[in-house]
N, C-alpha and C positions, 0 to 999 in steps of 0.2 A: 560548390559554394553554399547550398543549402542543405547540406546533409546533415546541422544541429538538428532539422523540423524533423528529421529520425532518431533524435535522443529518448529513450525512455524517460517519460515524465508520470508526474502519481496520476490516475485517474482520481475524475471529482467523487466524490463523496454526495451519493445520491441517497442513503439512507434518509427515509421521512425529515425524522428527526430536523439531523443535521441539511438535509439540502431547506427544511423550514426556517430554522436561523437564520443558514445563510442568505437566503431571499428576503426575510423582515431586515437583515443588518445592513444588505445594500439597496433597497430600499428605503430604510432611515438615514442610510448615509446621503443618499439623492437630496431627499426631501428637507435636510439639515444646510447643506449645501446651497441649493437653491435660495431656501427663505434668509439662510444671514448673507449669501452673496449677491445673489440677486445678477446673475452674470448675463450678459447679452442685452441689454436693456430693460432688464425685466421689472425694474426698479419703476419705473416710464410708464408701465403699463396702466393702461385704465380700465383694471378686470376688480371688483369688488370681492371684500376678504381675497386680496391678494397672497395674505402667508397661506389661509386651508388651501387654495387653489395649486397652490406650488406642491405645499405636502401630497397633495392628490398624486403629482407626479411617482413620490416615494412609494407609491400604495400600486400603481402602473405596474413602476419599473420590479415590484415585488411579486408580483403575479404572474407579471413573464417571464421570470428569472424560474418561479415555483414552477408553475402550470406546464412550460413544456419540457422543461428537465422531469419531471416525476413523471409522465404521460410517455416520454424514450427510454428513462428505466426502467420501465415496465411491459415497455411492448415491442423493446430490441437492445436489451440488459445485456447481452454479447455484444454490443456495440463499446462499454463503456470496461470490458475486460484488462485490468490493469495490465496484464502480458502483452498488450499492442498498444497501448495509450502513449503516442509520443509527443512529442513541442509540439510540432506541427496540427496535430487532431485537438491538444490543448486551443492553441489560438483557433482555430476552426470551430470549436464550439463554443468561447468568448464571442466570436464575429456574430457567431449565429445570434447566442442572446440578447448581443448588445442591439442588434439588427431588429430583431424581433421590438425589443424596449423601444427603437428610436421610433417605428412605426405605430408602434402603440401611443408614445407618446405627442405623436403629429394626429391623431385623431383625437388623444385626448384636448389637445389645444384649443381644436376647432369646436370646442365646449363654451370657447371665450365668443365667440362670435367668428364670421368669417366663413367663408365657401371654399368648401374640396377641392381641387384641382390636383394634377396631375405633376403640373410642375413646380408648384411649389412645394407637392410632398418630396420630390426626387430633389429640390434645392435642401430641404430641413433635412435629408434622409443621406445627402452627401453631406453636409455639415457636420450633421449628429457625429456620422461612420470617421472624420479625419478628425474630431476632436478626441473619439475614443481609441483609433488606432496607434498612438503612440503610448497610451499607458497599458493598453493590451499587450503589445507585442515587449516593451521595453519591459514591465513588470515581470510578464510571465518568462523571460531569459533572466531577469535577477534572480529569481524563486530557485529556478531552475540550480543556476552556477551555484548558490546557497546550502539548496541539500546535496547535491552532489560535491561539493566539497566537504560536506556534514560526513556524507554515509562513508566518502571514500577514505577520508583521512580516519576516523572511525573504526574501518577495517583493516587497517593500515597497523595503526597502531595494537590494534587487540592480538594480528597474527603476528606481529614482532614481539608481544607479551606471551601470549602461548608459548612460540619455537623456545624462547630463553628459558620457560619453564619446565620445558622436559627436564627430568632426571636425566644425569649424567648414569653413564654404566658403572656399576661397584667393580672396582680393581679387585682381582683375584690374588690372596693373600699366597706365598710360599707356604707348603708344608714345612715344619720343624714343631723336631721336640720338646719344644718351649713351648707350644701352646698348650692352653688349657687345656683340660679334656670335654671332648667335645658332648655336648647335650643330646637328651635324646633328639632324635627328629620330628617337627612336628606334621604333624598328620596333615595329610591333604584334607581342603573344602570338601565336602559333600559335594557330588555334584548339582548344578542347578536344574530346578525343575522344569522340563520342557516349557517352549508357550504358545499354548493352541488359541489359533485365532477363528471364531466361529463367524457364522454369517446371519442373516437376520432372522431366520429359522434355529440358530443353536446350531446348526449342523458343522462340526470341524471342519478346517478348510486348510489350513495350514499349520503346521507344527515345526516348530523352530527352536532356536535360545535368544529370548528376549536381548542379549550383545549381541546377538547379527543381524538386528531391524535397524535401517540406515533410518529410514522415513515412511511415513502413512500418507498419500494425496488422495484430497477424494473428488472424484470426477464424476457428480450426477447422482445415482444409483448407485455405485460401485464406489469400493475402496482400491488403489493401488497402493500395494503393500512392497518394500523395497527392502531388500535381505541382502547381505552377504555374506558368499561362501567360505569355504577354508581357505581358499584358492585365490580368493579375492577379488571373484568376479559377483555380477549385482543381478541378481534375480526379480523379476517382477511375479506379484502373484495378486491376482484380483477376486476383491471376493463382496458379491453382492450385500452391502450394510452399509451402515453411517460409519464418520468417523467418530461421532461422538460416542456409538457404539461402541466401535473398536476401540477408542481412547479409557473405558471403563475395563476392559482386559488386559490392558496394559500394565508394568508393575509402574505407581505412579514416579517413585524415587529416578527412573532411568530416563523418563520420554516426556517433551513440552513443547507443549501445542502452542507455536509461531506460527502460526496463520490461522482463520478460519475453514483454511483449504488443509494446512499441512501438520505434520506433528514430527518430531525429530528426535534422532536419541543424539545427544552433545558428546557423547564421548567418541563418537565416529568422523565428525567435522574435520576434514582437512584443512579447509583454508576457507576463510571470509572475504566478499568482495561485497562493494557498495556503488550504489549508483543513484540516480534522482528519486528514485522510487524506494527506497530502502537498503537493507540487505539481502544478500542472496548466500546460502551455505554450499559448500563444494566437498564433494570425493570424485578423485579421478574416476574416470567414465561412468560416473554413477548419477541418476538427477540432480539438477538444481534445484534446493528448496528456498522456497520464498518465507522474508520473516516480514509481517504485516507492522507498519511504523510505529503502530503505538502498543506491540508488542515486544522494540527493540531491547529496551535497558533488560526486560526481563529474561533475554537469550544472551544481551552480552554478559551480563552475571552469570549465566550456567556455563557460557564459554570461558569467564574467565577461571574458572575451578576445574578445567581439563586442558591439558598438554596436548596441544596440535600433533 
């Protein structure tokens, strides 16, 4: 019955930056809320400069929104690993903050006058928790149905454009004497210049041909470097450096860097799939590479210029 809370859903967006927006926007949002709605009686009240007071709230609910989102990306960052971030961990970390907010915002009250108790922080604190749980849980399964109809239909269509764009095979004409005479033949390519991939000393580590790098993951320290054979099976080879390293060896016309993690050559893609969290690229028994969301348009153009 509850096997959506294991859907892949995007992990938040903890970068500085952005989780600082995010926290002044809901924040402002509160504090705008409050002073033109005035909701719960708040209209009644006999708290002096009643709007800054309200606003105060906005300023609360933005600091607990900041404060212990940056303080968990930084000090259990494998927590918020987009490869396990499902609905479920989504609403669980909405509960948390809003949790954290409500309780902040019941000591901020008692600013107005009034003595702490116990029970009526747990009456404001069940209140707070059932006015926020329906836009929690109901929002975040909209988001969700939204981009997963975005990513999947997305993929949908791009592998139906691909398959149609293969070349058809050239029909093999009959010999006869009627043809023209035939031209000279032209010369084979050159062949291509091997591609040695070094490690962060310079020291070679693998040598290939740049058409048999599926993809580059980089895990930590290391790069996972993904080849394949003649044969058509997927070699792993790992070699101590960045990828941004590795992505400077690269020839740049062949390989594009869809993720912060990943880099990929397009002409190897078998098949496109989508899910809440973006896209994912596929070769049979070969990794799945992850394309980062707001580097989609830029991989569906390289895919759309290669036949599946």
């Amino acid at each position: 019955m509850f096997s959506f809370l294991t859907k892949p859903y995007p992990a938040p967006d903890l970068r500085l930056a952005r989780l600082l927006f995010f926290s002044v926007f809901i924040g402002g949002f509160v504090a705008l809320f409050l002073i033109f709605f005035k909701p719960f009686g708040t209209a009644q009240a006999n708290i002096p400069n009643l709007n800054l007071f309200l606003a105060g709230y906005g300023g609360v609910i933005a600091l607990v929104t900041f404060l212990p989102s940056l303080l968990l990306s930084v000090s259990v960052p494998q927590l918020f690993r987009e490869q396990s971030w499902t609905i479920g961990r989504q609403m669980l970390y909405l509960f948390f903050i809003v949790s954290l907010g409500i309780s902040a915002s019941y000591w901020y009250l008692l600013r107005s006058g009034g003595q702490a108790n116990w029970s009526d922080y747990f009456y404001f604190f069940r209140n707070g928790l059932l006015v926020a749980s329906f836009p929690i849980v109901v929002l975040t399964l909209l988001d969700y149905i939204r981009k997963l109809r975005r990513y999947e239909t997305g993929a949908a269509q791009l592998n139906a454009r691909r398959a149609t764009g293969k070349m058809p095979a050239l029909a093999t004409a009959p010999a006869s004497a009627d043809l023209a005479p035939a031209t000279a033949p032209t010369p084979p390519p050159p062949p291509a210049r091997p591609l040695v991939l070094t490690d962060g000393q310079q020291r070679p580590v693998l040598t290939t041909s740049a058409a048999q790098v599926w993809c580059l993951h980089s895990d930590g320290n290391y790069v996972e470097v993904w080849t394949v054979s003649d044969t058509g099976k997927h070699e792993r080879t790992i070699i101590r450096n960045t990828l941004s390293g590795l992505a400077k060896q690269l020839p740049n016309e062949m390989f594009l860097t869809c993720h912060r993690s990943w880099i990929v050559n397009p002409e190897l893609v078998e098949t496109v799939t989508g899910n809440a969290q973006g896209y994912q690229l596929h070769r049979t028994d070969g990794p799945t590479v992850i394309v980062a969301r707001g580097r989609s348009q830029a991989v569906l153009s390289a895919l759309n210029t290669t036949p599946g």
